[in-house]
Jmol script that loads the backbone (N, CA, C; Angstrom):
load data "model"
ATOM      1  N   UNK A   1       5.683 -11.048   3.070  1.00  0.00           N
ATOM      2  CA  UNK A   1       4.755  -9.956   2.919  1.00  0.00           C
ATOM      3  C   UNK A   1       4.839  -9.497   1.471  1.00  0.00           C
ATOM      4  N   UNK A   2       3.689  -9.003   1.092  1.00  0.00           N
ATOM      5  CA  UNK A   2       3.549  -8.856  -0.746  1.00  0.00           C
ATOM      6  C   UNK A   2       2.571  -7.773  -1.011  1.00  0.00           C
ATOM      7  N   UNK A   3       3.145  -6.747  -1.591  1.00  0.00           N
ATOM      8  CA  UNK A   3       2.125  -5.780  -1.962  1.00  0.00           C
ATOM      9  C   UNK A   3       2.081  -6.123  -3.524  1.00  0.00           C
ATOM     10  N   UNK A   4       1.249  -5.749  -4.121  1.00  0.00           N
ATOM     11  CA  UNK A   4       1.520  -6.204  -5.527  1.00  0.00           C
ATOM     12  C   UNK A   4       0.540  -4.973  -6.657  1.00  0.00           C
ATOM     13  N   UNK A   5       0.683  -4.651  -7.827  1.00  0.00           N
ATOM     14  CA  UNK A   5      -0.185  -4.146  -8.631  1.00  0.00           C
ATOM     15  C   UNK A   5      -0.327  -4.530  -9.953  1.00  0.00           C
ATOM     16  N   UNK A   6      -1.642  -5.650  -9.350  1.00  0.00           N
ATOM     17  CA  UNK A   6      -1.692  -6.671 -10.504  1.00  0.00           C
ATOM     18  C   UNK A   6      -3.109  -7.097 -10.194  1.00  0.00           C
ATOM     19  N   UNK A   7      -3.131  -8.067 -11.292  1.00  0.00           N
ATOM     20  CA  UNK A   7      -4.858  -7.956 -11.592  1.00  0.00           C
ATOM     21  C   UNK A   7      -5.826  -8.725  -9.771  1.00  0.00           C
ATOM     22  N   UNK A   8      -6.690  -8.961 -10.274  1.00  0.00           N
ATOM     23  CA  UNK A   8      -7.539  -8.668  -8.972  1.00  0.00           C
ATOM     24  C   UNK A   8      -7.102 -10.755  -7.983  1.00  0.00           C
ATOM     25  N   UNK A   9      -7.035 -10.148  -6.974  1.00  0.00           N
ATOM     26  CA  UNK A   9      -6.972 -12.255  -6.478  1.00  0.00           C
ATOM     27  C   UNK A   9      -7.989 -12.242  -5.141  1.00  0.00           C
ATOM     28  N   UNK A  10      -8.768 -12.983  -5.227  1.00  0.00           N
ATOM     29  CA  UNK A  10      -9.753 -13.336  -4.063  1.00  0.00           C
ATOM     30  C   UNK A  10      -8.862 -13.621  -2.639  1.00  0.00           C
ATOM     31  N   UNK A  11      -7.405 -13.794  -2.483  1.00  0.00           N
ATOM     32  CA  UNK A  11      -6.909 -13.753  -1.239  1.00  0.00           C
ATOM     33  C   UNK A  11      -6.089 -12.676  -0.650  1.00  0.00           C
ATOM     34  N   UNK A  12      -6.556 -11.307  -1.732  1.00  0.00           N
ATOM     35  CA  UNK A  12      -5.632 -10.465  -1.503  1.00  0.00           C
ATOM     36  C   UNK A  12      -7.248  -9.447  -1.103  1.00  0.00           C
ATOM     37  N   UNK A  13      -6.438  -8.126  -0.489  1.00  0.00           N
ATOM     38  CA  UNK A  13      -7.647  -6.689  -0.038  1.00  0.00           C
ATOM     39  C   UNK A  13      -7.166  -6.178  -0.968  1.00  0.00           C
ATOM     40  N   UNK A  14      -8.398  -5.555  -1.590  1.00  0.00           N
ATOM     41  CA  UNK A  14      -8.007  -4.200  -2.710  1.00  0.00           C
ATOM     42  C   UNK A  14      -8.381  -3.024  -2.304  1.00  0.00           C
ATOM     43  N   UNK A  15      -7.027  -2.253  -2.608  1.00  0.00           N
ATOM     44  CA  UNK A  15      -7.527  -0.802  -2.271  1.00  0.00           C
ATOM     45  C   UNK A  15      -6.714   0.184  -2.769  1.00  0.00           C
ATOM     46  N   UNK A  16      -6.873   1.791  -3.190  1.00  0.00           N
ATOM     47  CA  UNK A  16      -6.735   2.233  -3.821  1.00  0.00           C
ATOM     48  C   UNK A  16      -5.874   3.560  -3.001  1.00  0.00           C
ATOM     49  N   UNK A  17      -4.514   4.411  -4.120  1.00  0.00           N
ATOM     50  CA  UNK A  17      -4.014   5.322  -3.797  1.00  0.00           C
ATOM     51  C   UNK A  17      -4.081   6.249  -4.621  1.00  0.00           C
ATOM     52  N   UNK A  18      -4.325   7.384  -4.439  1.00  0.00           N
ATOM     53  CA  UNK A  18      -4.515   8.292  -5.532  1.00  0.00           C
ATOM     54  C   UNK A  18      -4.627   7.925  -6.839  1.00  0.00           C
ATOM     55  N   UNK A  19      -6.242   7.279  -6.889  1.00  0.00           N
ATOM     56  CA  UNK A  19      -6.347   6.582  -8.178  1.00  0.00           C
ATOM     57  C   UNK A  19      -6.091   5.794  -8.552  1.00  0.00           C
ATOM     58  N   UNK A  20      -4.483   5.159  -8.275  1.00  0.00           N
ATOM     59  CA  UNK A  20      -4.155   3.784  -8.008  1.00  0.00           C
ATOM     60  C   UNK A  20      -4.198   2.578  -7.689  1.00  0.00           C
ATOM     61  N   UNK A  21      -4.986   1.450  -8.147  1.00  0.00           N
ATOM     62  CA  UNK A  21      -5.395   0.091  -7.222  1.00  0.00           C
ATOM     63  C   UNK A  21      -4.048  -0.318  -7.040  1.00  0.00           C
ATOM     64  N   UNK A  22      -4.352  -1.304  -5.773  1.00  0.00           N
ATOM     65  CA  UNK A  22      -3.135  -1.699  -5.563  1.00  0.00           C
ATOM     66  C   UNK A  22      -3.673  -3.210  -3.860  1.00  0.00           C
ATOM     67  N   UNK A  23      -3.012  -4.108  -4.105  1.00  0.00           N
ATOM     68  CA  UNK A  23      -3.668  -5.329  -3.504  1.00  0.00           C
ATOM     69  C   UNK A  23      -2.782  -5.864  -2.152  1.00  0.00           C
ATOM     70  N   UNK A  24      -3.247  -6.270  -0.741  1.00  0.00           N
ATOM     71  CA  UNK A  24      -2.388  -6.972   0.271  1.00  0.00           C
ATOM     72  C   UNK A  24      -2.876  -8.246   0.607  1.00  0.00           C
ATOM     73  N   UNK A  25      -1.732  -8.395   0.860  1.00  0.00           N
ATOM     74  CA  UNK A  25      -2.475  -9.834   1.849  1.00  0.00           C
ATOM     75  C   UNK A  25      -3.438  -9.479   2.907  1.00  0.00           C
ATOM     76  N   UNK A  26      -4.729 -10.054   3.289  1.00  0.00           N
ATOM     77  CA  UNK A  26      -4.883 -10.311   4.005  1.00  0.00           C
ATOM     78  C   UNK A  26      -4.443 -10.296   5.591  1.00  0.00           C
ATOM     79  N   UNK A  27      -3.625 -11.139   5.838  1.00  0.00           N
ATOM     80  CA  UNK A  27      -3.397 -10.834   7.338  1.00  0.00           C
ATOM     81  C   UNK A  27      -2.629  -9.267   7.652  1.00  0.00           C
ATOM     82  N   UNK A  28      -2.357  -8.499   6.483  1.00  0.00           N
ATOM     83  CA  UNK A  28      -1.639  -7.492   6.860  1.00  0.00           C
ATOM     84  C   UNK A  28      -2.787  -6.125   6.759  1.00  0.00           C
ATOM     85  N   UNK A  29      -3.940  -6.282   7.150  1.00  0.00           N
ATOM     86  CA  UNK A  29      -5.071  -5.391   6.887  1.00  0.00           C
ATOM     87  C   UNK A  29      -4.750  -4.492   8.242  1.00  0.00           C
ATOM     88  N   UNK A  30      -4.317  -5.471   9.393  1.00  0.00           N
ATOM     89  CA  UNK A  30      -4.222  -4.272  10.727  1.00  0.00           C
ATOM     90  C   UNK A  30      -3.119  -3.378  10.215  1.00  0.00           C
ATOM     91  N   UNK A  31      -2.053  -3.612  10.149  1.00  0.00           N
ATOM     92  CA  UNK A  31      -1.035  -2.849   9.618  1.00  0.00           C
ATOM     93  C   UNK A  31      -1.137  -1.925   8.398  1.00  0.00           C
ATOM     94  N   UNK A  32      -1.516  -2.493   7.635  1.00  0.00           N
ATOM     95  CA  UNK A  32      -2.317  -1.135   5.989  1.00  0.00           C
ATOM     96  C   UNK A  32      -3.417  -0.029   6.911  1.00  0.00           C
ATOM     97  N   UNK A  33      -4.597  -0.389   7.793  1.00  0.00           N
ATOM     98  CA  UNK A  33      -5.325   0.528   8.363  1.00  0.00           C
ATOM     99  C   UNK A  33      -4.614   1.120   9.220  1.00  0.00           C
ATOM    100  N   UNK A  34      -3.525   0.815   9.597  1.00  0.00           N
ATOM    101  CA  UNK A  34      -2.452   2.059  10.864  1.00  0.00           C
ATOM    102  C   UNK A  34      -1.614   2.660  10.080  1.00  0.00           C
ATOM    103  N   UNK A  35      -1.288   2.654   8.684  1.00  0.00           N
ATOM    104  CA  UNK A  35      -0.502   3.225   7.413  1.00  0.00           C
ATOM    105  C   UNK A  35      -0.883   4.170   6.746  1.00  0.00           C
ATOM    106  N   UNK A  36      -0.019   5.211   6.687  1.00  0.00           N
ATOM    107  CA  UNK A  36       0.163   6.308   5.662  1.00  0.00           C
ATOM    108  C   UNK A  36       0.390   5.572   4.385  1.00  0.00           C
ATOM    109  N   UNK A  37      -0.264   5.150   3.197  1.00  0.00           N
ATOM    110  CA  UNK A  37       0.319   5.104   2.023  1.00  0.00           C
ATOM    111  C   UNK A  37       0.342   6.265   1.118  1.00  0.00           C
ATOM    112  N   UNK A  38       1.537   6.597   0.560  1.00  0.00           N
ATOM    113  CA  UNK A  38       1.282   8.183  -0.898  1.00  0.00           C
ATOM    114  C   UNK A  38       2.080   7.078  -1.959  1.00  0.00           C
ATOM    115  N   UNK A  39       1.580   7.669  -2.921  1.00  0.00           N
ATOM    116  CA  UNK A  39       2.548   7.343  -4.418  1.00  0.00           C
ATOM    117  C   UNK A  39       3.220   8.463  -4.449  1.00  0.00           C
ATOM    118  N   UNK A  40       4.700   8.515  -4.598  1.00  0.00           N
ATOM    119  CA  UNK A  40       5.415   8.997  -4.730  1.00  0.00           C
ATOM    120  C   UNK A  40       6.253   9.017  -6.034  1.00  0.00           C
ATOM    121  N   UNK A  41       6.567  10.366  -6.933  1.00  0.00           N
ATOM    122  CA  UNK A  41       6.677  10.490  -8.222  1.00  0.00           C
ATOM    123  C   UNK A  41       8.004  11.342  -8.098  1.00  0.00           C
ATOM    124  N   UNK A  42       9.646  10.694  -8.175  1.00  0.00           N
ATOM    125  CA  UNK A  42      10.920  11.691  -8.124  1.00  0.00           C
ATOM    126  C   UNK A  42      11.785  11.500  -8.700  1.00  0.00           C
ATOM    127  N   UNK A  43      12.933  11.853  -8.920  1.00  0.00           N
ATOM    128  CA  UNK A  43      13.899  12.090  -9.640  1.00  0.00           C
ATOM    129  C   UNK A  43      14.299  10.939  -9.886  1.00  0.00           C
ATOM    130  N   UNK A  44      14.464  10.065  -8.588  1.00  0.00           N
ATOM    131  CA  UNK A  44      15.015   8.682  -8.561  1.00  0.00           C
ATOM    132  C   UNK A  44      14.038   7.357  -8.535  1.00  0.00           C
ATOM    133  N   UNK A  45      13.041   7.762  -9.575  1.00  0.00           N
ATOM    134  CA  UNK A  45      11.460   7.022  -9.315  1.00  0.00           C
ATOM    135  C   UNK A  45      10.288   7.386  -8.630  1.00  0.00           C
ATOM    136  N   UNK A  46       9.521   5.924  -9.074  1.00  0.00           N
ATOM    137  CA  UNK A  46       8.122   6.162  -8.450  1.00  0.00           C
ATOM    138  C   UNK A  46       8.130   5.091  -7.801  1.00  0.00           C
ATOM    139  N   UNK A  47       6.544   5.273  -6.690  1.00  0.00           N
ATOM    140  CA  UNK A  47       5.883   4.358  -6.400  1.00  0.00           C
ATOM    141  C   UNK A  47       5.725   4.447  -4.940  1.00  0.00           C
ATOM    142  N   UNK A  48       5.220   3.405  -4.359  1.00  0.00           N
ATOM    143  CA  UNK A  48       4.067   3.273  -3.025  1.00  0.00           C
ATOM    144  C   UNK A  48       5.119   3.529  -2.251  1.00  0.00           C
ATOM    145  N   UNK A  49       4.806   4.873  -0.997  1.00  0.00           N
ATOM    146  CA  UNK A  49       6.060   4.611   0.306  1.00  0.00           C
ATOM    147  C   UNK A  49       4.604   4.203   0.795  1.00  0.00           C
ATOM    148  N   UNK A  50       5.191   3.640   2.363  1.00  0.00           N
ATOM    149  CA  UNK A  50       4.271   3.183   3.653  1.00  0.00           C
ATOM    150  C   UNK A  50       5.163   4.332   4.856  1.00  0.00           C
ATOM    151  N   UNK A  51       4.108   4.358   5.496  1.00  0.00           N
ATOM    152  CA  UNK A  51       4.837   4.973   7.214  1.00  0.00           C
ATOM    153  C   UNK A  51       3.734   5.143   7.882  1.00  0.00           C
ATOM    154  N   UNK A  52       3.692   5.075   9.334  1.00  0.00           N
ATOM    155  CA  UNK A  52       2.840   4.715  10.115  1.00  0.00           C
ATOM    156  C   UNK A  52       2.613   6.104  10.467  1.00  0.00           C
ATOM    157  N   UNK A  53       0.974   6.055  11.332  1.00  0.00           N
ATOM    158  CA  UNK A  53       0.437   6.946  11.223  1.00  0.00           C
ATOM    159  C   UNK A  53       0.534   7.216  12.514  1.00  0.00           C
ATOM    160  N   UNK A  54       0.838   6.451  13.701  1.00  0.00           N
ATOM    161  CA  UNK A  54       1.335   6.708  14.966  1.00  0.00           C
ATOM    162  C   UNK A  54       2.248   7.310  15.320  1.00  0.00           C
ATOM    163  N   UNK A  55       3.214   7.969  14.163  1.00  0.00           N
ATOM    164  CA  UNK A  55       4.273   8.728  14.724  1.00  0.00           C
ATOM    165  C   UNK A  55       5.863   7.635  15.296  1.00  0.00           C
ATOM    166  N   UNK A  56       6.351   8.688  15.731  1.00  0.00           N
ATOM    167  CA  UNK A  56       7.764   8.126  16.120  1.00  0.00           C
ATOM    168  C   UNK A  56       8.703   7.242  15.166  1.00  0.00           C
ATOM    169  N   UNK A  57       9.874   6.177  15.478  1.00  0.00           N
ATOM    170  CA  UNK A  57      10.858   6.043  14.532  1.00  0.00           C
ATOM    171  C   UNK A  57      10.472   5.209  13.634  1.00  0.00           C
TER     172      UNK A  57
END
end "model"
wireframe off; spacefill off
backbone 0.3
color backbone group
């Protein structure tokens, strides 16, 4: 599995986070549309969390 933020590839989905492009594979489109993505900016870095939008662990 590969998230990546890099220039554009015809086998990847592009899509964007607060302004941010940012590219998946393909087969992982069900899983990105059931996902919370934020960019996250802290003490100990940045960058993309994921967590599901269904709740629980």
């Amino acid at each position: 599995m590969s998230m990546a933020l890099e220039e554009p590839d015809d086998n990847l989905v592009s899509a964007e986070c607060q302004g941010i492009p940012f590219q998946y594979e393909k087969p992982l489109q069900s899983f990105v549309e059931d996902t919370k993505i934020d960019y996250v900016k802290t003490f100990w870095g940045e960058g993309l969390t994921m967590r599901s939008n269904g709740g629980g662990c």
